[in-house]
Each structure stands twice: as structure tokens, then as C-alpha cells.
C-alpha positions as CSV (number, residue, x, y, z in Angstrom):
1,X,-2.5,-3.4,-0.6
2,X,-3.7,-0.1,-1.9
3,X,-1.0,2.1,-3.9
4,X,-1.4,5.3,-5.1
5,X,-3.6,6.8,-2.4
6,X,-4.1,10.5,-2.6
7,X,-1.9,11.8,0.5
8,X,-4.5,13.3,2.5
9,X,-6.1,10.1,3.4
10,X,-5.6,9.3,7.0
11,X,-7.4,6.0,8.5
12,X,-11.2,7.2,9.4
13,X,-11.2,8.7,6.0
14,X,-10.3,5.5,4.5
15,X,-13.1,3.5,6.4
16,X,-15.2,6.1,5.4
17,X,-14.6,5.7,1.9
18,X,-14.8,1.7,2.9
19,X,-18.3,2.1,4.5
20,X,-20.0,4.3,1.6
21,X,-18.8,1.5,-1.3
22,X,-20.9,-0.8,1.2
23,X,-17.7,-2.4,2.5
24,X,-19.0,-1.6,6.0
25,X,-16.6,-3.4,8.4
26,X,-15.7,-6.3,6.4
27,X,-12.1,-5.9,7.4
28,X,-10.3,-6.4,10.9
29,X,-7.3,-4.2,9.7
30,X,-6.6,-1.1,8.7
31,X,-3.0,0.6,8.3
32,X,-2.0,4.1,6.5
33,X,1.7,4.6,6.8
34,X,2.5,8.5,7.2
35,X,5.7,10.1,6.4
36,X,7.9,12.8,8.3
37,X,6.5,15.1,5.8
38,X,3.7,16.9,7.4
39,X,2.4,13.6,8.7
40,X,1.1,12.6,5.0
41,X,0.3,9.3,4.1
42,X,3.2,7.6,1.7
43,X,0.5,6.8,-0.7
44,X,-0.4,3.3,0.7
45,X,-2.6,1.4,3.0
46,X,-2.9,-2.1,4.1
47,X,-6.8,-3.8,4.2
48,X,-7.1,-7.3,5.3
49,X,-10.8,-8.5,4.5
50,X,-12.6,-10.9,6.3
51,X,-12.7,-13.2,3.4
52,X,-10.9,-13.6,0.2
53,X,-14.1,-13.0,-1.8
54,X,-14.7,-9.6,-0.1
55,X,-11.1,-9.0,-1.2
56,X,-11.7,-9.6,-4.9
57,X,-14.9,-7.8,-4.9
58,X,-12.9,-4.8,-3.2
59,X,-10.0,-5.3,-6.3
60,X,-12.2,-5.1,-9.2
61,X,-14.5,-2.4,-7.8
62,X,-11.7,-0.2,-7.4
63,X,-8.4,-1.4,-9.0
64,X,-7.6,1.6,-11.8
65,X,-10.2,3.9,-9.9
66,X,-10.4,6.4,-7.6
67,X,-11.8,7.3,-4.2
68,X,-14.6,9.5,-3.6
69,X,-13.3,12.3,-1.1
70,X,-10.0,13.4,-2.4
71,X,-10.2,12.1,-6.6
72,X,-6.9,11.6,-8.5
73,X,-5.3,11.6,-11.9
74,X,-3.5,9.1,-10.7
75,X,-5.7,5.3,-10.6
76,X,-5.0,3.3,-7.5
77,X,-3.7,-0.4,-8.2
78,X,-5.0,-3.2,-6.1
79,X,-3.3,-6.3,-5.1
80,X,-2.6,-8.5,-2.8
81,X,0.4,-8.1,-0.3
82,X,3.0,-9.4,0.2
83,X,4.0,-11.3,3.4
């Protein structure tokens, strides 16, 4: 689970972001939740990664960072979901 993601994000952005960190389809799911409000994000997504050490190497390259397109002051967090 990703938390704190700028509102802008919508999915192909997201893979985008995915692909240029060199996580180029290492996942098989993808979901950004929007919100009535102007069909913005709510500020997190849901990855699931092919294999669990994809999914660490995803958590420490980005937990308490940010993405490259649409930068916050706000880090995301990382973690697992869940189910």
C-alpha cells in the first residue's frame, strides 16, 4: 500500500513512475481509488508485486520519499496491506 500519494496521480502515471525506478511490470495490480472530488485520487494506491523481494526492494527505495512527476512535502509511507 502506498499512502500519501500526491492527488494528481491517476494509474498510467503511477506505472510510469513504476517503470522509470526500473520497476518495469513487476506487478500484476494496480489500483488508485479516486474520490467524488473532481475525480482525485484519495491519496492511496494498491501494488501487488510479483514477489515479495520486489516488494521490499520497492519499500526501502521509496518509503519516506517521493515520486518524480508531482514531488511532495509530504513523504509517502510504504507497507504492506492489509487483507
Amino acid at each position: 500500500m502506498i499512502r500519501h500519494l500526491q492527488h494528481k496521480y491517476i494509474p498510467k502515471l503511477l506505472e510510469w513512475e513504476l517503470n522509470a525506478a526500473e520497476f518495469t511490470n513487476p506487478f500484476d495490480y494496480l489500483c488508485i481509488l479516486t474520490g467524488s472530488r473532481k475525480s482525485q485520487n484519495r491519496g492511496f494506491a494498491f501494488v501487488n508485486f510479483a514477489t515479495a523481494t520486489i516488494a521490499e526492494r520497492f519499500r526501502r527505495m521509496f518509503d519516506g520519499a517521493t515520486f518524480v512527476l508531482y514531488p511532495s512535502n509530504r513523504p509517502m509511507d510504504i507497507s504492506p496491506a492489509d487483507m
